[in-house]
Structures are given as structure tokens and as C-alpha cells.
Backbone as CSV, one residue per row, in Angstrom:
resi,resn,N_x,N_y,N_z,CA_x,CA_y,CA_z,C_x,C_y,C_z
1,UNK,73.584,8.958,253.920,74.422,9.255,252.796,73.807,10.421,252.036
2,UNK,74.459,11.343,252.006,73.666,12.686,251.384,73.980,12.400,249.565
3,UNK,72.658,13.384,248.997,72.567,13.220,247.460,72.895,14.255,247.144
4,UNK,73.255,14.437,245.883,73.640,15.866,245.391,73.222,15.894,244.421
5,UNK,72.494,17.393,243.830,71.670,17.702,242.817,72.413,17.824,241.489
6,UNK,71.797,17.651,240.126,72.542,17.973,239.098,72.144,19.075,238.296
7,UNK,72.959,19.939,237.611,72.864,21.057,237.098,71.352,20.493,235.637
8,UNK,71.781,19.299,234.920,70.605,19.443,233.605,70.288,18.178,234.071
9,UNK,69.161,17.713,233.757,68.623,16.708,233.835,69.190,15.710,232.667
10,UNK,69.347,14.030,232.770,70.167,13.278,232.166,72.034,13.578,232.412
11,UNK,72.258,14.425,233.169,73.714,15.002,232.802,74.286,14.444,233.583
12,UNK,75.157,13.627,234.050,76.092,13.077,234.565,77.274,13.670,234.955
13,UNK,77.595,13.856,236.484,79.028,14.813,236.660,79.416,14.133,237.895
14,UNK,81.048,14.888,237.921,81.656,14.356,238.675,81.753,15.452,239.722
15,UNK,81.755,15.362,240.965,81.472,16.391,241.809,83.259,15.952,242.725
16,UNK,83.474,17.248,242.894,84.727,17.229,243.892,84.451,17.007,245.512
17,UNK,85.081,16.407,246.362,84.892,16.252,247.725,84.623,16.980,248.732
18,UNK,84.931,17.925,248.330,84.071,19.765,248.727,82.847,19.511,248.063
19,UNK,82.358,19.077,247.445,80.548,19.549,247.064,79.684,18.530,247.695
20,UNK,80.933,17.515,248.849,79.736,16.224,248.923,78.567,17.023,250.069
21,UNK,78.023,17.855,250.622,77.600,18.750,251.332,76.562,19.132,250.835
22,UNK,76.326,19.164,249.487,75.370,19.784,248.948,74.086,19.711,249.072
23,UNK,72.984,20.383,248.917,71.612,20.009,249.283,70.852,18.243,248.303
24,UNK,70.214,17.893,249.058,69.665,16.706,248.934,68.049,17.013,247.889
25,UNK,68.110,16.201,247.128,66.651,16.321,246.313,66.018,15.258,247.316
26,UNK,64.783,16.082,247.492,63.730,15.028,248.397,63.084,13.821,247.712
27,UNK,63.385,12.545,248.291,62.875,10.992,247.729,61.376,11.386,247.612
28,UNK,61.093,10.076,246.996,59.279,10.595,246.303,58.807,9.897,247.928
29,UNK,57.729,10.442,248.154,57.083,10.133,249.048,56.941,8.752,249.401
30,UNK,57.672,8.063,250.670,57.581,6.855,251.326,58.480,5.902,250.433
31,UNK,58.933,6.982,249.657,60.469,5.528,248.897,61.725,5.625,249.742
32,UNK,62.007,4.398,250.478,63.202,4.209,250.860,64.267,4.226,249.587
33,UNK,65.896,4.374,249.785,66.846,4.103,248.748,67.115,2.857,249.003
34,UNK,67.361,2.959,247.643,68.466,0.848,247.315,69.464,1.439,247.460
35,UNK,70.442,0.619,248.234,71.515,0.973,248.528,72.292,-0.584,248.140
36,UNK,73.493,-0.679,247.222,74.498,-1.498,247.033,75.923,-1.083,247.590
37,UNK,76.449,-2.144,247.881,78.161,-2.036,248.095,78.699,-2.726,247.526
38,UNK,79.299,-2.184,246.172,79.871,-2.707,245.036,81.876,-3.446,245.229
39,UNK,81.980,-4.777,245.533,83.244,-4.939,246.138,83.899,-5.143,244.549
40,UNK,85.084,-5.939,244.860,85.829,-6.634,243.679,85.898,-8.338,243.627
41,UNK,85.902,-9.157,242.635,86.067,-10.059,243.188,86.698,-11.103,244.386
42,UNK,87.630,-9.753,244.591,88.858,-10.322,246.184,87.399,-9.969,246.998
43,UNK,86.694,-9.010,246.983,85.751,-8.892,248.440,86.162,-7.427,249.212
44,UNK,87.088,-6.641,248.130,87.609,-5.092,248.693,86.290,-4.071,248.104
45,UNK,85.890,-3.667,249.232,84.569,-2.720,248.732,85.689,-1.481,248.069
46,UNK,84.753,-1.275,247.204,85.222,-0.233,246.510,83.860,1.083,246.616
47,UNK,83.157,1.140,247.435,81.736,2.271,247.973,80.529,2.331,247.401
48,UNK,79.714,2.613,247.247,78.666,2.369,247.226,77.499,3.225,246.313
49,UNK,76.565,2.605,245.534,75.165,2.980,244.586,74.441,3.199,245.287
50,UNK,73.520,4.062,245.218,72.254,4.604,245.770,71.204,4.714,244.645
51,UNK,70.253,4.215,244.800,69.123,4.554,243.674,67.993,5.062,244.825
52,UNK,67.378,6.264,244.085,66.021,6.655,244.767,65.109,7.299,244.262
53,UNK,63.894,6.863,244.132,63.042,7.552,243.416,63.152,8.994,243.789
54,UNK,62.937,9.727,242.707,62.468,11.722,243.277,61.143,11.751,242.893
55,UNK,60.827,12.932,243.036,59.281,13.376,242.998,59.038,13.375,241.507
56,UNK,59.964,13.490,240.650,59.942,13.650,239.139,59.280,12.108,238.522
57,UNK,59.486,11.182,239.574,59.369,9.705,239.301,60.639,8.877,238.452
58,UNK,61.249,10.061,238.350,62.761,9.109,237.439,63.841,9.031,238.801
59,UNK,64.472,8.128,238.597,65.675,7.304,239.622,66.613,8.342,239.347
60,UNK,67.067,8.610,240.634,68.621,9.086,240.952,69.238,8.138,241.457
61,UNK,70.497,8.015,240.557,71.913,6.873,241.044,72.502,7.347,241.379
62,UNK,73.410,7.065,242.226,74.663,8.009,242.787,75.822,6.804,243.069
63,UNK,76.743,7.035,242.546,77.921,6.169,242.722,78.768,7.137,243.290
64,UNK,79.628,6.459,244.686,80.683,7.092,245.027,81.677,5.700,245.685
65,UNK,82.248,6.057,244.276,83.666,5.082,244.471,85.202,5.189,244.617
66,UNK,85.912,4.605,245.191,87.100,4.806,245.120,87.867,3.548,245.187
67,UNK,89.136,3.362,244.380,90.423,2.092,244.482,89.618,1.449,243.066
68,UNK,88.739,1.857,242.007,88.718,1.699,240.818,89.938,1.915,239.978
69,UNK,90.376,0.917,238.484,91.499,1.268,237.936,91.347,2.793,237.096
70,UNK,91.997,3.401,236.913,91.632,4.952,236.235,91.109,4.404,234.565
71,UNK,90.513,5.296,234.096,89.895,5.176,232.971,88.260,5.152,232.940
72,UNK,88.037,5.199,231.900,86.660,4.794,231.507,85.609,3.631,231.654
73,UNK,84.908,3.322,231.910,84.549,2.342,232.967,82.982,1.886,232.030
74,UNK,82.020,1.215,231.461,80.618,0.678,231.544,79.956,0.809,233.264
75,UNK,78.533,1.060,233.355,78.123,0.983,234.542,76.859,0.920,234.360
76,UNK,76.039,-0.685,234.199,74.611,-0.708,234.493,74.156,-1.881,235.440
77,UNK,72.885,-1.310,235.402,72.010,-2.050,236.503,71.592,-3.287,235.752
78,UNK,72.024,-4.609,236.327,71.870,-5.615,236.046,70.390,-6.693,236.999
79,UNK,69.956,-7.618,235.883,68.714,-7.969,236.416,68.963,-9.104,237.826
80,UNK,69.725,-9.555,238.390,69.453,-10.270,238.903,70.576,-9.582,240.616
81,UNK,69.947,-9.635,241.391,70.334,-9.349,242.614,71.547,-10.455,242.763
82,UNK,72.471,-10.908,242.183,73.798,-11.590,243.180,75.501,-11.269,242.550
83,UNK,75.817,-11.434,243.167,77.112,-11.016,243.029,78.082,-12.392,243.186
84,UNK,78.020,-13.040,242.233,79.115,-14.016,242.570,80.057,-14.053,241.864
85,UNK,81.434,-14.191,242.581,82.925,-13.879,242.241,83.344,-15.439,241.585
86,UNK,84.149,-15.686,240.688,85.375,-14.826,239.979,84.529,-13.483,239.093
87,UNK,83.714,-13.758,237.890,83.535,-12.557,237.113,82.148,-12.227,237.052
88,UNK,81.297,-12.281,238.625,79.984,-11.988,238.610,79.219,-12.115,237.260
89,UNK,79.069,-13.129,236.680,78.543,-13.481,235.976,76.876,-13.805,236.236
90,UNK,76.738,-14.460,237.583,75.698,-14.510,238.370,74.593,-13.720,238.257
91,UNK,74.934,-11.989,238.091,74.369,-10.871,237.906,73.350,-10.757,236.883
92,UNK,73.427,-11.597,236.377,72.648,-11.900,234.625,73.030,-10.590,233.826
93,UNK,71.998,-10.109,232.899,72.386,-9.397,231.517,71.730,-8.520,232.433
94,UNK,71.899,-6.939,231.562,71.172,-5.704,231.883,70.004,-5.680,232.080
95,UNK,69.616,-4.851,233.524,67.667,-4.748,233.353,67.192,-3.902,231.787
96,UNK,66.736,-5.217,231.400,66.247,-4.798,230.194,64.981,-4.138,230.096
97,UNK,64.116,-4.685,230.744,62.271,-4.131,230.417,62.080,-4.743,228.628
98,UNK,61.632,-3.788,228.257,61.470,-4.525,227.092,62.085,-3.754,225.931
99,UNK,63.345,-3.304,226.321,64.010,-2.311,225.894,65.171,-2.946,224.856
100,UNK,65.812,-2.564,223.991,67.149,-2.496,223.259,68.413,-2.359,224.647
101,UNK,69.487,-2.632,224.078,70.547,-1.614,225.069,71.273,-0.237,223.859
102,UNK,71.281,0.469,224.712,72.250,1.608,224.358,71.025,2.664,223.961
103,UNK,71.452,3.803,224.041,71.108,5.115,223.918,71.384,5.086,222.395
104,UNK,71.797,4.898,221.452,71.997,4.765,219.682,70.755,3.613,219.480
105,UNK,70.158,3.246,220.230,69.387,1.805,219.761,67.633,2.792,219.722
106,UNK,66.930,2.318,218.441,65.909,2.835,218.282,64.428,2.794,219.474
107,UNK,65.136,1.516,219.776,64.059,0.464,221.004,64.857,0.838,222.354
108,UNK,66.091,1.714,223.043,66.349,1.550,223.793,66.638,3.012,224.583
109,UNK,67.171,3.258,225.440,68.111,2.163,225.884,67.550,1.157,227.249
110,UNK,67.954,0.421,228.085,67.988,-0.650,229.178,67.325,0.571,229.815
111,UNK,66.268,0.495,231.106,65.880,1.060,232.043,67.381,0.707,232.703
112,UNK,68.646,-0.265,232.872,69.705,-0.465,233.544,70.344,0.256,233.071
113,UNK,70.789,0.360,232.000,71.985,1.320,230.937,72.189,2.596,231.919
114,UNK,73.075,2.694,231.981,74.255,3.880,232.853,75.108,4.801,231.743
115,UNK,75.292,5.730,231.915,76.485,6.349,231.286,77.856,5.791,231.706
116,UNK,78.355,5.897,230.998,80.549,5.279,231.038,80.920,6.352,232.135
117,UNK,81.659,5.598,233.508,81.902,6.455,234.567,83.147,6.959,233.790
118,UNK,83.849,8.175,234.408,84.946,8.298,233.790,86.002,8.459,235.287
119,UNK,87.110,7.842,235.507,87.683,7.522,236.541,88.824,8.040,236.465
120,UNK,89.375,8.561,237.189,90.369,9.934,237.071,92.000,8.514,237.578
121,UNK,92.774,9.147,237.877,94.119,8.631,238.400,93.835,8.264,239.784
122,UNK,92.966,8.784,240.469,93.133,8.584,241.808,92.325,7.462,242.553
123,UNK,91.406,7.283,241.345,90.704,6.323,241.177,89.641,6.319,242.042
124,UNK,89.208,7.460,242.513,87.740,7.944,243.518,86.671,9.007,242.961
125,UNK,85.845,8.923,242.653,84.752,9.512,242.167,83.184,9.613,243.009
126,UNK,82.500,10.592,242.529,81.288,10.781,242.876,80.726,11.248,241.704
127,UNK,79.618,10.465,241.076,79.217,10.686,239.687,77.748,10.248,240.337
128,UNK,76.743,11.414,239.629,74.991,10.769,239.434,74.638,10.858,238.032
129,UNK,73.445,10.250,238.243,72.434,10.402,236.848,71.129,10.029,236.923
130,UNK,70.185,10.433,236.187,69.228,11.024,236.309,68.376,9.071,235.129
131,UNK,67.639,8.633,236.303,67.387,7.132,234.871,65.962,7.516,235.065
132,UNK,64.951,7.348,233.551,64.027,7.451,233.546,62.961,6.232,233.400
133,UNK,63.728,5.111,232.963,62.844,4.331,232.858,62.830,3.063,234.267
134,UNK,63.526,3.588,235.220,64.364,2.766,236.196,63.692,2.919,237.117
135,UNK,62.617,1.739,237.735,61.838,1.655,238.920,62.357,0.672,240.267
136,UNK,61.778,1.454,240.841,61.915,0.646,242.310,61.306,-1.070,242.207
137,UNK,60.615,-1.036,241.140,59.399,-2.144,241.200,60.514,-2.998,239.910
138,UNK,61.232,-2.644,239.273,61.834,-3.169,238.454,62.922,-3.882,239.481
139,UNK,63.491,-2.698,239.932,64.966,-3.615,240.358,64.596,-4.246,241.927
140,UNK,63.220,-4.080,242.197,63.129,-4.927,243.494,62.278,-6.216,243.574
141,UNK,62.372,-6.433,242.041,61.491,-8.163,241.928,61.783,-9.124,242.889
142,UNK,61.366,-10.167,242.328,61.524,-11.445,242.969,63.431,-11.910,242.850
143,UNK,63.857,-11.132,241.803,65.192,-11.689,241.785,66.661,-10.377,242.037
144,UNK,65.578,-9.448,242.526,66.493,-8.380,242.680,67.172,-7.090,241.588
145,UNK,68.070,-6.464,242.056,69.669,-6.269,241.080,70.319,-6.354,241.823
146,UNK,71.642,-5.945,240.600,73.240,-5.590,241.033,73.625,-4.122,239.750
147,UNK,74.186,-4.129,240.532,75.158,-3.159,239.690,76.641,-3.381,239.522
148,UNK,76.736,-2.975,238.146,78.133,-3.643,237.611,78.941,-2.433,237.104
149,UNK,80.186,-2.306,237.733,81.089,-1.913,236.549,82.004,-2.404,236.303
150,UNK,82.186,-2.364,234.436,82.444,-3.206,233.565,84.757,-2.778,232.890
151,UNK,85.234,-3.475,232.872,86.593,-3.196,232.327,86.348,-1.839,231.508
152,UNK,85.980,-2.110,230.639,85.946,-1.046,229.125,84.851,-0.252,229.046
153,UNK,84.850,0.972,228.315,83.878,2.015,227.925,82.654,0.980,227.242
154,UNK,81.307,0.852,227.602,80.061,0.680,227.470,80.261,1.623,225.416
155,UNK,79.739,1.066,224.267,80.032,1.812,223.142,78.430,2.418,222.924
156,UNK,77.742,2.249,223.879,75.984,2.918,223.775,75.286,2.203,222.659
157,UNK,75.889,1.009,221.651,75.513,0.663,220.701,75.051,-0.999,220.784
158,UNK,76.002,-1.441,220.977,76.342,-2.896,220.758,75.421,-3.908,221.437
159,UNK,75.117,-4.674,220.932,73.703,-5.801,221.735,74.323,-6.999,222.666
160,UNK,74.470,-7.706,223.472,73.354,-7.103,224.009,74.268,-6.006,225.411
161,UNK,75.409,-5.864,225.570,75.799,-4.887,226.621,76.601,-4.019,225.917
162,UNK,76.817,-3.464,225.079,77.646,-2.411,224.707,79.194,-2.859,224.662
163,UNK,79.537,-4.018,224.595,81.165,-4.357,224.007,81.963,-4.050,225.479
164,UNK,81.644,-3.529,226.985,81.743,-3.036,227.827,82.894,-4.271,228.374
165,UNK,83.328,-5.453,228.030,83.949,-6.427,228.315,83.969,-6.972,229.993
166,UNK,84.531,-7.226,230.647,84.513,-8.010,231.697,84.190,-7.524,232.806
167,UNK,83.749,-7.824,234.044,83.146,-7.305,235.359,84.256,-7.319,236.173
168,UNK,84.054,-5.888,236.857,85.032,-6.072,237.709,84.854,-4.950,239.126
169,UNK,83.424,-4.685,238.934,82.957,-4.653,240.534,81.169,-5.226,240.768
170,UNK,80.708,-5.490,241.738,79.356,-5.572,241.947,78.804,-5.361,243.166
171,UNK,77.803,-4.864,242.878,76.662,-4.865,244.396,75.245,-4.828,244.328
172,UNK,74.859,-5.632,244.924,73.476,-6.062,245.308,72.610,-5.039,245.728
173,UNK,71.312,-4.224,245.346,70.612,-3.245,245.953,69.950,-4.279,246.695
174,UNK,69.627,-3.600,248.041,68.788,-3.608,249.342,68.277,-2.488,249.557
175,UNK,67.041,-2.505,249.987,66.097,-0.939,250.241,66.888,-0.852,251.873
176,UNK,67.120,0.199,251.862,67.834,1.031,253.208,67.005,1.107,254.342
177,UNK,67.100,1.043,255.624,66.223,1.127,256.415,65.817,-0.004,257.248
């Protein structure tokens, strides 16, 4: 699965299907990627998270999804590796560390905390971002992650998930390979 670089660091974009080609930032030395396949509660994959360390030591995520509803979306890394349907609840709360949630929070934000995907009409995207406090050693404990995205816009504020309301995709990271 190829990665694609981002213009600023922290910046989050949506890349068109012509740029999926683009050159790859090299993983930090001997880090495999977590790789999730984020379905719906029916069990319809909707594609797949990539987390991988870079040489910078901060995590690159890469979501490339499609058959999401259009709109604005919450999207973080949650502490517990499972995915169980009706409303993956299973997933537990955000990888916290010992963090606040939200980017407005003095103590935070989540090493999990994601930026709000933004999901066009067609409902397929390729969006990264750049997480700094987000380790391999975090989300590959004894209990795993998942990754969630959430009904509603994430408000970067609100305790403990940002008001982001109900789940409505998930996937389990597994190191690739």
C-alpha cells in the first residue's frame, strides 16, 4: 500500500486518485505498519488505516476510504484492539496516554485524537496526518487498538471524546507482514 507525503507537517489533506502514486516517506528503521480494515457494523469494509513510524519518530496515518456517509466525520485511535458490532463500543475510549482529549485542551490532545475527516459526496477519500505523540508501543499493548470513525465532527474540545457522537466504522491494527 503506497504512502504519500504531506506538504506541512500536522496538515491533513485530501489527495485525488491521480496522486495515489506518489513517493513514499521511508518507515523508521525495522518498523513494520499497523494496518486496520475499518468495516461497518453490517461487516462492509469500507478500506483501510495505516500507521507507521517515520524517521522523524512521529506516526503517519493514512486513511483511504470509501462508501462513508458524506460529511464531516471524528476519527481517533481508540485503546482497545476490538471491534464489536452493533456500536463498537468494545473499542473502549481514546488512546489517551496521560493526555486531555482535543487540541483546545491545555493537557492534550489524545496521542489517538485525529483531525475531523472531511468526506466529500462520493464518499471516498485519501486523507493523512502527521501524530506526534502516537507510538507503535502504545497502540501495540497487551490490548491493542482500533480506529474509529465517529457520526459527527469531533468539536477538539469536549471530554472525554469531543461530542463526536456514535460509531460507525472500526478496525483493529495488526503489524503488516
Amino acid at each position: 500500500m503506497p504512502f504519500r507525503t504531506a506538504a506541512a507537517l500536522g496538515l491533513m489533506m485530501a489527495f485525488p486518485a491521480a496522486a495515489q502514486d506518489a513517493a513514499s516517506p521511508p518507515p523508521a528503521e525495522g518498523a513494520a505498519p499497523l494496518i486496520a480494515e475499518l468495516k461497518t457494523a453490517e461487516g462492509e469494509s469500507l478500506g483501510t488505516a495505516t500507521a507507521v513510524a517515520t524517521p522523524s519518530g512521529m506516526m503517519l496515518v493514512t486513511l483511504e476510504l470509501e462508501g462513508l456517509p458524506p460529511g464531516i466525520h471524528g476519527a481517533h485511535i481508540h485503546e482497545t484492539g476490538e471491534c464489536s458490532p452493533p456500536d463498537f463500543e468494545s473499542a473502549g475510549g481514546h488512546l489517551a496516554g496521560d493526555k486531555e482529549h482535543g487540541v483546545m485542551s491545555a493537557n492534550g490532545p489524545h496521542p489517538g485524537d485525529l483531525p475531523n475527516i472531511h468526506v466529500p459526496d462520493s464518499g471516498a477519500l485519501t486523507v493523512e496526518h502527521f501524530a506526534a505523540d502516537l507510538t507503535t508501543e502504545l497502540m501495540m499493548d497487551d490490548n491493542g487498538a482500533a480506529i474509529i470513525i465517529h457520526e459527527q465532527p469531533d468539536d477538539y474540545v469536549g471530554q472525554p471524546s469531543g461530542h463526536a457522537g456514535g460509531r460507525v466504522a472500526c478496525g483493529t491494527f495488526a503489524q503488516a507482514g
